[in-house]
Structures are given as structure tokens and as C-alpha cells.
N, C-alpha and C positions, 0 to 999 in steps of 0.2 A: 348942814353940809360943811361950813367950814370949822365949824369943830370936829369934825372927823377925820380930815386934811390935817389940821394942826396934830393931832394924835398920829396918824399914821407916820408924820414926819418926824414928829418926837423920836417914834420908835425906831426908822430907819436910823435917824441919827445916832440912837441911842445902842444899836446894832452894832452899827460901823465904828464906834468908839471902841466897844466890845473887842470887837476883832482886832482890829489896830493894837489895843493895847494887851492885847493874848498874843499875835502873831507877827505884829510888825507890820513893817513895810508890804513884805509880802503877802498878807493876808487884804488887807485894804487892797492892794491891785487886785489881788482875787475877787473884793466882794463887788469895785467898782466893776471889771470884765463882767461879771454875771449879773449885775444887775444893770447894766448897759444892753447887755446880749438879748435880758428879758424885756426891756421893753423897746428895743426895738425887731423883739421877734429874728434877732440872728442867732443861730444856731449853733454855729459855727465859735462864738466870742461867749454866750454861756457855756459853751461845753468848758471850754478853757479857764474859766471863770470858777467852774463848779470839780474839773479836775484840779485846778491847784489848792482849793480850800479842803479836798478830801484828803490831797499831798498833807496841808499842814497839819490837818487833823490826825491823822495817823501816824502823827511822826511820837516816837514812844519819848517820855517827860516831857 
């Protein structure tokens, strides 16, 4: 079990670096909002979370 913890956190980590270093500041607040949102099951602060990373994503170059 706690090798699986230790992996799942690699990865988040290794996500969030991702983002940060493709999108900036603002992608890291996005990915923190939506991944705050999921687990605490607000709806409201993933939505927000998941509409700004679509924002970044789509932004053409």
C-alpha cells in the first residue's frame, strides 16, 4: 500500500510540474482548483478548475 501512495504522488507531482512548466502560473491554479474541488466533492471550484485548463488548452500555439 505504501508503494502505491508513493507512485500515485510521483505522479501527481509529476503532472503538476507538467502543467506549470507548459502553462504557467495559470495552469498550476487551474490544476490546484480542480484538484481541491475533487476531493473535497465541490462542484462548484472543479468546475472552475477544469474550465480554466480547457481555457489554456485551447489557446491556439
Amino acid at each position: 500500500m505504501p508503494l502505491v501512495a508513493i507512485a500515485l504522488a510521483a505522479l501527481a507531482i509529476g503532472c503538476e510540474q507538467l502543467v506549470q512548466w507548459k502553462y504557467g502560473p495559470m495552469g498550476i491554479i487551474a490544476f490546484v482548483a480542480l484538484t481541491v474541488g475533487v476531493r473535497a466533492r465541490n462542484v462548484l471550484m472543479s468546475g472552475i478548475g477544469a474550465v480554466i485548463l480547457v481555457m489554456l488548452l485551447a489557446q491556439p500555439g
